[in-house]
N, C-alpha and C positions, 0 to 999 in steps of 0.2 A: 641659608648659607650666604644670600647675596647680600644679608644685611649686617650680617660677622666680617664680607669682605669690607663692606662703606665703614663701619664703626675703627675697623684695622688701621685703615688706608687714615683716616684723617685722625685716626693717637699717631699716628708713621710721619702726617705731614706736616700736624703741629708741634710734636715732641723735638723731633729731630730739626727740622727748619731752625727752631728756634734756640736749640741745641747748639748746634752750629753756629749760628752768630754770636751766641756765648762765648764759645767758645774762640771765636774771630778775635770779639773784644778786649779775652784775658791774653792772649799775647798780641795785640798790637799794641797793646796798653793806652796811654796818652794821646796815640794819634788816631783813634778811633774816632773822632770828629768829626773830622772831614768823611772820613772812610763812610759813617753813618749816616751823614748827609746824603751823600752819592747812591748810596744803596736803598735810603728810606725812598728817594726818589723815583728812583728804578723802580722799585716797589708799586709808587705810586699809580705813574702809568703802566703797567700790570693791571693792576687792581681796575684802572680805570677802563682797558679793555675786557677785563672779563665781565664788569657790566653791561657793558655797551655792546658789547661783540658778543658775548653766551647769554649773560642771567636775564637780560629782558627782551633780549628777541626769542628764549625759550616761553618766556613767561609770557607774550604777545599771542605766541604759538596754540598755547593751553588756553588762553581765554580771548580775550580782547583788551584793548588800549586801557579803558578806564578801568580795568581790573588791575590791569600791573599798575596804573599809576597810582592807585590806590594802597597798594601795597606797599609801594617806591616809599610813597609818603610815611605810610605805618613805619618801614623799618627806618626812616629819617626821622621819627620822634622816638621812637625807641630808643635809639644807642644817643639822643639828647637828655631822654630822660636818667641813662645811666651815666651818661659826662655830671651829670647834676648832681648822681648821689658819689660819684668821686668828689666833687668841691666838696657835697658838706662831710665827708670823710678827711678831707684834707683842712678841715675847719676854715675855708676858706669862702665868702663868698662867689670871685672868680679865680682861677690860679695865678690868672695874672691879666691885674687891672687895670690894666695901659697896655695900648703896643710897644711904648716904651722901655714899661715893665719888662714888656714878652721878649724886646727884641735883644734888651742883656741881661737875658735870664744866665747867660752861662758865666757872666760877670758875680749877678748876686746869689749862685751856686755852689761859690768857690768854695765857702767852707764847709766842714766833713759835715756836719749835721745835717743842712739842710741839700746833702747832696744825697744822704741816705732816705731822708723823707720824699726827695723828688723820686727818686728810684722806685720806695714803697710804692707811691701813689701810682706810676708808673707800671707796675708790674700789677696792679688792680684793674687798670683803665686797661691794661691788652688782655688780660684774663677774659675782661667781658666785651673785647673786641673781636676774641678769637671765635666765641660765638656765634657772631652773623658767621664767620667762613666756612664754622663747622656746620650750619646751615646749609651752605651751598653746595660742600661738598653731599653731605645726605640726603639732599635734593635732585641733587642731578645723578647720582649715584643709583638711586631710586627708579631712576627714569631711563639710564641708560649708561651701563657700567666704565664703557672707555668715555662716555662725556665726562663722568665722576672720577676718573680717574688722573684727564686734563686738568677740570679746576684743584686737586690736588697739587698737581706737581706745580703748580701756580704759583698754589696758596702756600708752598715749601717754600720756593725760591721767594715769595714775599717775607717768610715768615723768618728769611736769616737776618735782615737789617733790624727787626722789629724787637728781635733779642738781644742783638748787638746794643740799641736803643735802653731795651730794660739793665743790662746789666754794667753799662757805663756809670753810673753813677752809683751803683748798687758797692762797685769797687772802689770808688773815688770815695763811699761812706766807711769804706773799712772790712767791708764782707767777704771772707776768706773765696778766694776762686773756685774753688770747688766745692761751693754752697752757694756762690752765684749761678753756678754752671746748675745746679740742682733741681736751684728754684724756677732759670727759666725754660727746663725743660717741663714739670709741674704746671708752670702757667701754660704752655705749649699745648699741653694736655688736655685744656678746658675746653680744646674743638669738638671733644667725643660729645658733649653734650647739647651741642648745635646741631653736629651730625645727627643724634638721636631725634631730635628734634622736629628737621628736615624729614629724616623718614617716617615719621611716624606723619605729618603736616603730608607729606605728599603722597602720602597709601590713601589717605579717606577720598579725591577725588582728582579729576583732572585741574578743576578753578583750586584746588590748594596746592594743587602741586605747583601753580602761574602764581599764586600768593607769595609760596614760600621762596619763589627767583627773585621775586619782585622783593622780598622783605631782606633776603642778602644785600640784592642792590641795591637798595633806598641805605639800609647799615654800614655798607661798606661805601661809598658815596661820601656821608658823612664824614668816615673814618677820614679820608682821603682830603679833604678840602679843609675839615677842624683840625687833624692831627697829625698828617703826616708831612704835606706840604708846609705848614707854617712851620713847623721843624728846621726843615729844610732852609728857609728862609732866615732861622735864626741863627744856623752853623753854617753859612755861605756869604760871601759879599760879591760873587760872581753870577755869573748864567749856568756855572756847569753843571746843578740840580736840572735847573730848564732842558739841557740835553738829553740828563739821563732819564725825564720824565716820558720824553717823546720817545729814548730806545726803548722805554719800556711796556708804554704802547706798540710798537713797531714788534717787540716780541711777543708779547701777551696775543698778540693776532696773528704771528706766523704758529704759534702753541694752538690758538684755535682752529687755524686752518689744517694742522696735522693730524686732529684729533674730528673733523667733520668730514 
């Protein structure tokens, strides 16, 4: 029964999350920009508290140090080795060869085509991002139903910029709204099999169940420093990402303290 709840809870937290910032996207329209900046940010410190604050002092907890840092590491080449099979998906060697490149990507994005390929590429790379989270949540789920239910509502409020993100460009290529909205609820969806993942990774013992914190965090980590910050950096000429990174550490910790 408790594992019909974890699988529920994180199709609920990816679907919808990411639903919602779809849905954000097609009626702010144009000025979803800025908006996504602000938000991937907030995202970001989240993200960077539930590491630091739940997934590896749980994952300390089940083993020891050089067990989670071992793990940290695993799930840090992991989601490198899947940034890698998006380049050669997007036939590219890096997406972008320069910081130059990177930093006016939304200059040489303008036109429809290569704003529907960013999109594509884009809605692959969170597909198998969603994965470390649905990890986390059927990890801790596993372990302790209201901890699993924290990283959830978390990995929700992360997961509205993350769509908003996918589906901005998806529409700037021409994709009717209500098949953008479709598709990133579909990708949203991809947690259940992280979730699955996570439980089944953290039933066989207590050092997998300190693996399996540890391999979100080392994932998500990544996510956060490769993908979401430099984001940020590229749709801002200010500090006000800076701020929203720090409320969102500042909440990601007042979420874990409600929930401990």
């Amino acid at each position: 029964m408790r594992i019909i709840q974890i699988l529920l809870l994180s199709l609920i937290a990816g679907a919808i999350g990411m639903g919602l910032g779809s849905m954000m996207t097609v009626v702010f329209g144009g000025k979803s920009d800025r908006i996504i900046s602000i938000f991937l940010a907030f995202a970001g410190g989240v993200m960077l508290s539930i590491v630091f604050c739940d997934l590896l002092p749980e994952s300390i907890i089940h083993s020891n140090m050089f067990i989670t840092l071992g793990g940290l590491i695993i799930g840090i080449l992991i989601i490198m080795a899947l940034n890698k099979v998006v380049d050669n998906l997007s036939k590219s060697k890096n997406l972008h060869g320069s910081f130059a490149e990177y930093f006016h990507e939304n200059e040489v994005l303008l036109k429809k085509r290569n704003m529907l390929r960013s999109g594509l590429i884009m809605l692959f790379a969170i597909a198998l991002h969603n994965i470390p989270e649905g990890l986390a949540m059927g990890a801790a789920g596993y372990h302790d139903m209201t901890f699993g239910i924290a990283i959830a509502i978390i990995i929700a409020l992360h997961n509205i910029p993350e769509g908003m993100a996918i589906s901005a460009p998806l529409l700037a290529g021409g994709i009717a709204p209500i098949k953008v909205i479709g598709l990133t609820i579909m990708v949203g969806s991809t947690t259940i099999f992280g979730s699955i993942l996570g439980v089944l990774i953290g039933g066989v013992s207590v050092y997998a169940l300190s693996v399996s914190f540890a391999l979100a965090g080392g994932a998500m980590l990544y996510v956060v420093f490769s993908e979401i910050l430099p984001h940020c950096i590229v749709n801002s000429n200010d500090r006000i990402p800076t701020y929203f990174v720090l409320i969102g550490i500042v909440v990601g910790m007042l979420f874990s303290g409600l929930f401990h």
